[in-house]
N, C-alpha and C positions, 0 to 999 in steps of 0.2 A: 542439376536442374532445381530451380525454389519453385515450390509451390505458392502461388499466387494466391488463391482461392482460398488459402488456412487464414480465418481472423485473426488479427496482432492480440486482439484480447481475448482470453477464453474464457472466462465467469465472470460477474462481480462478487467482488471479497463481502463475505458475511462481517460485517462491521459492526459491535456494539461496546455501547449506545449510541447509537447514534440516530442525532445530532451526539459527539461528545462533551465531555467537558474535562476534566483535569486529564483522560486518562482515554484511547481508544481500543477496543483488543479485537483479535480475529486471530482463528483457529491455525492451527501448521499442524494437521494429523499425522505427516510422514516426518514432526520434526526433524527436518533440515534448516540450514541456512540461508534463511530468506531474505535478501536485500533490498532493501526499500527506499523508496523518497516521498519526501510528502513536498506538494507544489501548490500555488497560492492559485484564487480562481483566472489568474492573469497569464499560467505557466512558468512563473519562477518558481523555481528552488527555494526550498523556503529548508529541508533537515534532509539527511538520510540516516541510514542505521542497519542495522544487520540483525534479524530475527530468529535465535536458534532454539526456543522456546515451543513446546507444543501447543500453549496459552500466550500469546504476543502479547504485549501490555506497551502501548507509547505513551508516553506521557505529550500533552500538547498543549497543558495550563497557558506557558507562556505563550501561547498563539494569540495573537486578537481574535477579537468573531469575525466569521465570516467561512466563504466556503472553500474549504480545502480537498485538493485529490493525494491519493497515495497509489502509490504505484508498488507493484513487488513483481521482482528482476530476476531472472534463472544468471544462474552463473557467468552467462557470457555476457551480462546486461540484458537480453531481450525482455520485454516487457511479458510478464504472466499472465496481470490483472490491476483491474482501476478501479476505482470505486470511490466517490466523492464523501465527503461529511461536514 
């Protein structure tokens, strides 16, 4: 039986700085392997990566401005959390 009633996303990611600029980080306390994507404000795919860091560091220089979301993925892909910058 799925529980309906559990939100797809359970926090927003502590993200800084944000706005970013060359670089954005957010925490992994239980350093694990945290997979991620970052997606353009239109919903494409814009990077992914795999996070196994207790300090996460993305780099995103090459990104043009604008608003971007990331996402970070439990193992099976489900979605953890989102949070835009």
């Amino acid at each position: 039986m799925t529980n309906t009633s559990r939100p797809l996303v359970t926090k927003k990611i502590n993200l800084f700085p944000n706005p970013g600029g060359e670089f954005i980080n957010f925490k992994n306390p239980k350093n694990l392997q945290v997979p991620y994507e970052i997606l353009n404000n239109k919903g494409q795919l814009i990077t992914t990566g795999i996070c196994s860091e207790i300090n996460c560091k993305i780099q995103i220089s090459s990104l043009p401005q604008g608003v971007y979301w990331i996402k970070l993925l439990s193992k099976d892909a489900s979605v953890l959390e989102v949070s835009s910058f």
